[in-house]
One Martini backbone bead per residue (centre of mass of N, CA, C, O) as a GRO file, in nm:
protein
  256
    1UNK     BB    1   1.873  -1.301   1.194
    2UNK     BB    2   1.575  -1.149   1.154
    3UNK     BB    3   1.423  -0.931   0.884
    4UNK     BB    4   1.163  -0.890   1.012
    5UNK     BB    5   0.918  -0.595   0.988
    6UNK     BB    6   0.670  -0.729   0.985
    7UNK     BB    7   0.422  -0.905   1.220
    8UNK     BB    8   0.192  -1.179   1.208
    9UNK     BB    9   0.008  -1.312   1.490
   10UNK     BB   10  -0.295  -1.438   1.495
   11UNK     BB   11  -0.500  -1.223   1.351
   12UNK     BB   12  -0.778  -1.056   1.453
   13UNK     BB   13  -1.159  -0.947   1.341
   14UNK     BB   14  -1.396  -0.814   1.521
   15UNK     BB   15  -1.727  -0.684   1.481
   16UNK     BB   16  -1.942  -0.616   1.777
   17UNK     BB   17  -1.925  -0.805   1.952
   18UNK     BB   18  -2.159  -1.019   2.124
   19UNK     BB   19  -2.366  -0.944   1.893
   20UNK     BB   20  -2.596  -0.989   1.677
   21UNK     BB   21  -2.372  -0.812   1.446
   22UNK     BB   22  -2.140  -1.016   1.427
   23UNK     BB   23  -1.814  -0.992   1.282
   24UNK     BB   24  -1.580  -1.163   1.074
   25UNK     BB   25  -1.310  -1.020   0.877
   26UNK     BB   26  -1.040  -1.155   1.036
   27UNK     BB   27  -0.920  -1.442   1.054
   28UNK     BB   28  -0.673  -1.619   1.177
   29UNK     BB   29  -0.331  -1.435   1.098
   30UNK     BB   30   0.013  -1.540   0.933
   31UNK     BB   31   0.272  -1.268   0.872
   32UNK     BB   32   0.546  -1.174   0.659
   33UNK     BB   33   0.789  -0.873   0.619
   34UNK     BB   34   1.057  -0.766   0.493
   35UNK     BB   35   1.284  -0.565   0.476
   36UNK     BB   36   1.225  -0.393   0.185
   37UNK     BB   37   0.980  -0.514   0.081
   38UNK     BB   38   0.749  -0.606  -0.147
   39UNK     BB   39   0.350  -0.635  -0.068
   40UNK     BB   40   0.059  -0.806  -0.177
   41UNK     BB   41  -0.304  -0.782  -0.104
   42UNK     BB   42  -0.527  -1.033  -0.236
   43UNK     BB   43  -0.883  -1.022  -0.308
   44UNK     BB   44  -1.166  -0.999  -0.256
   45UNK     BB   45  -1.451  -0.853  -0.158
   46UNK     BB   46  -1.452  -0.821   0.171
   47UNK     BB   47  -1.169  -0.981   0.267
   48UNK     BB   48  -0.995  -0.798   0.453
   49UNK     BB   49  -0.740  -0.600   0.355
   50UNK     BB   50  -0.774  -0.340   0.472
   51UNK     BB   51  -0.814  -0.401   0.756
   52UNK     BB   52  -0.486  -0.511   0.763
   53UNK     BB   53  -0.379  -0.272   0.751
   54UNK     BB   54  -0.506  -0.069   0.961
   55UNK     BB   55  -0.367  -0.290   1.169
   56UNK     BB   56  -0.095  -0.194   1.081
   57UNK     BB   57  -0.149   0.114   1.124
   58UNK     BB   58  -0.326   0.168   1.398
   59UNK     BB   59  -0.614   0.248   1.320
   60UNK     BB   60  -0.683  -0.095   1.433
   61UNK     BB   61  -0.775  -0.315   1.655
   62UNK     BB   62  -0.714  -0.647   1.731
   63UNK     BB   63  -0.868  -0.891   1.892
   64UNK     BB   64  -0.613  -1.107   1.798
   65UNK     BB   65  -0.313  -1.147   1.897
   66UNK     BB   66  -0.005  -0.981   1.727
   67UNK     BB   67   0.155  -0.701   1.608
   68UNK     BB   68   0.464  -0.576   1.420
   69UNK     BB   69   0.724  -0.307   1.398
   70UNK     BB   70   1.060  -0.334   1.426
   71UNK     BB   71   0.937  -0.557   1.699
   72UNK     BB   72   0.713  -0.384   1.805
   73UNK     BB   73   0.418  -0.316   1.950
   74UNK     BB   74   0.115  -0.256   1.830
   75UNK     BB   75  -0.097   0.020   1.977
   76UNK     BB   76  -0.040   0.291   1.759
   77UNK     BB   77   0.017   0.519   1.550
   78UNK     BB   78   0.305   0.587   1.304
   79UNK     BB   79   0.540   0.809   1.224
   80UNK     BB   80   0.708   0.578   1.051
   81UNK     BB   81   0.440   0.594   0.877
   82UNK     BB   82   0.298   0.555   0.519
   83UNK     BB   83  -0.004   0.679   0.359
   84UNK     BB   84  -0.256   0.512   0.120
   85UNK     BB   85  -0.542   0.614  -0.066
   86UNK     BB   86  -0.755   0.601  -0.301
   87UNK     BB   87  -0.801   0.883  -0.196
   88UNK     BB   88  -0.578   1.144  -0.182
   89UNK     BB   89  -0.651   1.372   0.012
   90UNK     BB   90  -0.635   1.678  -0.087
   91UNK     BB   91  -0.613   2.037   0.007
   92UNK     BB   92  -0.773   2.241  -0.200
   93UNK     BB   93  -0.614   2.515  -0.100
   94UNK     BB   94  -0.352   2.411  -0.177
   95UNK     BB   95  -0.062   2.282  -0.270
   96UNK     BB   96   0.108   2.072  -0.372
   97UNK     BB   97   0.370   2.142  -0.204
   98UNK     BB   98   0.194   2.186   0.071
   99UNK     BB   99   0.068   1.893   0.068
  100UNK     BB  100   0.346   1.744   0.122
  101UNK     BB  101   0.397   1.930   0.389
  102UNK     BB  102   0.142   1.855   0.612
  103UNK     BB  103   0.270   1.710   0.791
  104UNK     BB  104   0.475   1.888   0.971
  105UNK     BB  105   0.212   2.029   1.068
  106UNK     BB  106   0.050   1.829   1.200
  107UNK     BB  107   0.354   1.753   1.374
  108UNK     BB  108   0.478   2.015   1.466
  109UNK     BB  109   0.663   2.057   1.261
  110UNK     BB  110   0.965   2.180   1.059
  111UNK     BB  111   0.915   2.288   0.721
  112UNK     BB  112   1.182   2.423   0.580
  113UNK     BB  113   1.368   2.165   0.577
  114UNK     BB  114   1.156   2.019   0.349
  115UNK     BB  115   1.133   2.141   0.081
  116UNK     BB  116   1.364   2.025  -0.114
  117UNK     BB  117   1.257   1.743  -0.119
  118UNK     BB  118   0.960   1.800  -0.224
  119UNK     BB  119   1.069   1.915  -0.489
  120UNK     BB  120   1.212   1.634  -0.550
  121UNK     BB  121   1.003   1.437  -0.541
  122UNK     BB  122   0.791   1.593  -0.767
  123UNK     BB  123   1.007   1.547  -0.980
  124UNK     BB  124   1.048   1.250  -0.979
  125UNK     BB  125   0.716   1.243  -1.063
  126UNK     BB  126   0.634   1.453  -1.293
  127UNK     BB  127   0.588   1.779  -1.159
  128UNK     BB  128   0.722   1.988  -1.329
  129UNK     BB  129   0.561   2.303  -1.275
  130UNK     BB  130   0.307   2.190  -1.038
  131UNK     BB  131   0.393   2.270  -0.739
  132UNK     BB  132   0.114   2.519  -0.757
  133UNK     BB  133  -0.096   2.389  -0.772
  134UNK     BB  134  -0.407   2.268  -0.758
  135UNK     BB  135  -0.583   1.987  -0.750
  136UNK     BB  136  -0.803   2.078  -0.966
  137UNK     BB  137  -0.550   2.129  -1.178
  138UNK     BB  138  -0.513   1.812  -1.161
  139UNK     BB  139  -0.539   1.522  -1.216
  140UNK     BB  140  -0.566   1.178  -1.086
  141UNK     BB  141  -0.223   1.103  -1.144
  142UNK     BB  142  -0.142   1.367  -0.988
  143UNK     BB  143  -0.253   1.336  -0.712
  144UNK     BB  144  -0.122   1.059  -0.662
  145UNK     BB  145   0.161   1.187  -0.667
  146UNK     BB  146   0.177   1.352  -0.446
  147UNK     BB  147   0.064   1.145  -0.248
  148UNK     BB  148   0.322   0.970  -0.241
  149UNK     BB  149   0.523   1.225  -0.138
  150UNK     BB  150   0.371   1.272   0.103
  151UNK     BB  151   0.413   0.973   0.209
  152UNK     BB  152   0.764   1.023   0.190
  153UNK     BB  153   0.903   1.282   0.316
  154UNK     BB  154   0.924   1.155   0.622
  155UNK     BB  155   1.076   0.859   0.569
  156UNK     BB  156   0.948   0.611   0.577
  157UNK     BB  157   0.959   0.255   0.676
  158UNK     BB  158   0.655   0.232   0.612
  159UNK     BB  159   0.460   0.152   0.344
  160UNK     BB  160   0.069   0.211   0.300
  161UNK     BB  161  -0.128   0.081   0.038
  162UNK     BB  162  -0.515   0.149  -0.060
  163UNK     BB  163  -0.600   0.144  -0.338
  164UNK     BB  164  -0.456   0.404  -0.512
  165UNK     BB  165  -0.565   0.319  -0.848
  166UNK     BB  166  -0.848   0.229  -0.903
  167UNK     BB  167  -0.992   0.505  -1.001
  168UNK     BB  168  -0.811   0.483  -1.253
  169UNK     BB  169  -0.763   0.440  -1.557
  170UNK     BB  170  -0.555   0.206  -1.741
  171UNK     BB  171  -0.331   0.454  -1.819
  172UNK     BB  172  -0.266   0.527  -1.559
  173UNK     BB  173  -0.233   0.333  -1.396
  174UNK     BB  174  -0.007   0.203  -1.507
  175UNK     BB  175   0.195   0.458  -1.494
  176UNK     BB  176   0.160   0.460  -1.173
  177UNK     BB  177   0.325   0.194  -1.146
  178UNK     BB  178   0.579   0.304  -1.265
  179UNK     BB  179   0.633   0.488  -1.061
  180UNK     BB  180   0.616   0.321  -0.799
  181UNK     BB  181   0.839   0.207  -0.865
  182UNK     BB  182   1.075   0.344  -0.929
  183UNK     BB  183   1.059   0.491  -0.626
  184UNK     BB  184   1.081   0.236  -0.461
  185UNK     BB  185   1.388   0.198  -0.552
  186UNK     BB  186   1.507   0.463  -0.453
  187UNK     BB  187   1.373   0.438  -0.127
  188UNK     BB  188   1.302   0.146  -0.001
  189UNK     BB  189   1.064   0.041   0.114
  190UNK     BB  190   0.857  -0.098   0.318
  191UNK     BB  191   0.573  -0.277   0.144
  192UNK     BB  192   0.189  -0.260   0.122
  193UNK     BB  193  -0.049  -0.379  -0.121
  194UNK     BB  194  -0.357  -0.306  -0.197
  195UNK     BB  195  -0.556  -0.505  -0.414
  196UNK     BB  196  -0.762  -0.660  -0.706
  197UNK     BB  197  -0.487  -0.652  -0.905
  198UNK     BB  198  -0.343  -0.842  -1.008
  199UNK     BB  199  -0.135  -0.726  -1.228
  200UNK     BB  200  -0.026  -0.549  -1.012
  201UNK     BB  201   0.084  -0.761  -0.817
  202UNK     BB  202   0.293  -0.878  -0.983
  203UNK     BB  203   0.451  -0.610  -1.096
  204UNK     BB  204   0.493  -0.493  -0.786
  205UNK     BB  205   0.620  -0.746  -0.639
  206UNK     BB  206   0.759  -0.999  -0.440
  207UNK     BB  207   0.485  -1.058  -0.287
  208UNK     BB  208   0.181  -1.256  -0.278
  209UNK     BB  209  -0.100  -1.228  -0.087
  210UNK     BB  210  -0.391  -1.461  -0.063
  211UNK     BB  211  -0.751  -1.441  -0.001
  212UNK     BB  212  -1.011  -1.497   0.135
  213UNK     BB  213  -1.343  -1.529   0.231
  214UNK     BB  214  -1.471  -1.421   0.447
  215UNK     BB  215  -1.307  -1.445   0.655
  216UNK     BB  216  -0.992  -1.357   0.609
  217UNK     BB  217  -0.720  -1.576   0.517
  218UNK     BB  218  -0.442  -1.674   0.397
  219UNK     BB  219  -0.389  -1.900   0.115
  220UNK     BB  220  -0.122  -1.764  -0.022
  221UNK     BB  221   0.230  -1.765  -0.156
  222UNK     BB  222   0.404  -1.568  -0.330
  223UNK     BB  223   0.693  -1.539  -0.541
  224UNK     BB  224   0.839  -1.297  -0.749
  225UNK     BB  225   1.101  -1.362  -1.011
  226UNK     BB  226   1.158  -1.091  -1.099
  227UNK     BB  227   1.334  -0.853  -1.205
  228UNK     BB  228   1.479  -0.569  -1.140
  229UNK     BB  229   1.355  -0.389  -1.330
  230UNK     BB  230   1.004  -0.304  -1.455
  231UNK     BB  231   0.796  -0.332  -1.732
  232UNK     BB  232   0.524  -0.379  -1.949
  233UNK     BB  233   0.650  -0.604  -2.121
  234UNK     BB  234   0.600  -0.848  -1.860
  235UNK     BB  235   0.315  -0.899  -1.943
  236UNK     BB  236   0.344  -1.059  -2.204
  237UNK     BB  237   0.461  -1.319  -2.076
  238UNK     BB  238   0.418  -1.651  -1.996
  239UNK     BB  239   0.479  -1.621  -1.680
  240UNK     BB  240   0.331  -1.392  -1.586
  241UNK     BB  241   0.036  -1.552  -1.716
  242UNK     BB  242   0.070  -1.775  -1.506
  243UNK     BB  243   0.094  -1.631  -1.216
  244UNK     BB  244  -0.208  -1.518  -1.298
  245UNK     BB  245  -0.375  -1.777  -1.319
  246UNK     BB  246  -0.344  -1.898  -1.073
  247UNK     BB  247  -0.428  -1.644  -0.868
  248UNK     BB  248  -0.699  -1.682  -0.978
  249UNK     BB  249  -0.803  -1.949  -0.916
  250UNK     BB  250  -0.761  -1.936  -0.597
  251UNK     BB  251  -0.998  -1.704  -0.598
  252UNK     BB  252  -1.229  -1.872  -0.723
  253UNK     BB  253  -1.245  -2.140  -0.549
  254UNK     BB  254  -1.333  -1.973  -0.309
  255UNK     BB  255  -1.616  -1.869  -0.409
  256UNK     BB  256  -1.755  -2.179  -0.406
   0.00000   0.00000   0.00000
């Protein structure tokens, strides 16, 4: 029995298409997700790995091809599906706490029932006491704590996050690494995770999938060796910079 829980086969998506502006953004590409995966999706700018993202998560219809999660075929987005996007978008005149609880408002659920575990999610990402804080008062490593919680409160069986610390700072950066870490030990959901950031990726994964330029499609699959927990001083291991060696090879031979 397979335990793949998201499956893309030869999934293709051109914009434009017929038109003198037709862009050919993701290359024919398959790839499988077992349940309970950490995958991410690494590769230059522009090589669509946001576009395969929201084709996972049903906000983008593939020109062609077929995408599955759970078994089923996607044909638009599933409320069983938690995203993060690079920008927090939490909504400035909430708190902390009413950010985390918008999805159940969003989906005429009732919130009352979910407060209890909202507060103890961003208790686990170490935001205690800052429940009631607006987005203005939190840092932004503090926003994207929220956004994490927001992402997990109504227990999604898959998240999906595109490049949510790039515009963070190093040193925050690390940390909410080690907090995502953390949580999704804690929570184990199958996750998709767009970076930019070879050493984050390889650092947050079981496998690394490297993507060509545009149009994109996998060109290397690498399974990341290290047990869980993992600490931020396995980045200065031989080994963790012996794979992120290769994974910069991979992707700069692409370039030329």
């Amino acid at each position: 029995m397979t335990t793949d829980y998201v499956a893309l086969d030869s999934v293709r998506k051109v914009y434009n298409a017929g038109s003198s502006r037709q862009v050919e953004a993701v290359a024919p590409t398959s790839f499988r997700i077992e349940a309970g995966e950490f995958v991410s999706l690494l590769g230059p700018s522009g090589c669509g790995k946001s576009t395969l993202l929201m084709m996972v998560a049903g906000l983008e219809g593939p020109s062609d091809g077929a995408i599955r999660v759970g078994g089923k075929p996607m044909s638009a987005p599933r409320a069983e599906t938690g995203i993060m996007f690079q920008d927090p978008t939490l909504l400035p005149w909430k708190s902390a706490l009413e950010n985390v609880l918008f999805p159940f408002r969003a989906m005429n659920r009732p919130v009352a029932p979910h407060v209890e575990h909202a507060r103890a999610l961003l208790d686990e990402v170490g935001l205690e006491g800052f429940h009631d804080h607006k987005p203005r008062q939190l840092s932004g490593g503090m926003r994207q704590r929220v956004a994490i919680c927001r992402a997990l409160v109504y227990q999604p069986d898959l998240l999906l996050m595109d490049e949510p610390f790039s515009a963070l700072d190093a040193i925050t950066r690390d940390e909410m690494n080690l907090v995502l870490m953390k949580i999704w030990q804690e929570h184990h959901r199958t996750a998709l995770f767009v970076t930019h950031s070879i050493r984050e990726a390889v650092f947050l994964s079981d496998r690394v999938l490297v993507m060509s330029q545009r149009p994109g499609r996998v060109i290397e699959d690498i399974r990341i060796p290290f047990d869980r927990p993992r600490g931020l001083e396995i980045g200065e291991t031989a080994e963790f910079n012996a794979i992120c060696g290769h994974l910069r090879g991979k992707i700069q031979h692409r370039r030329h």
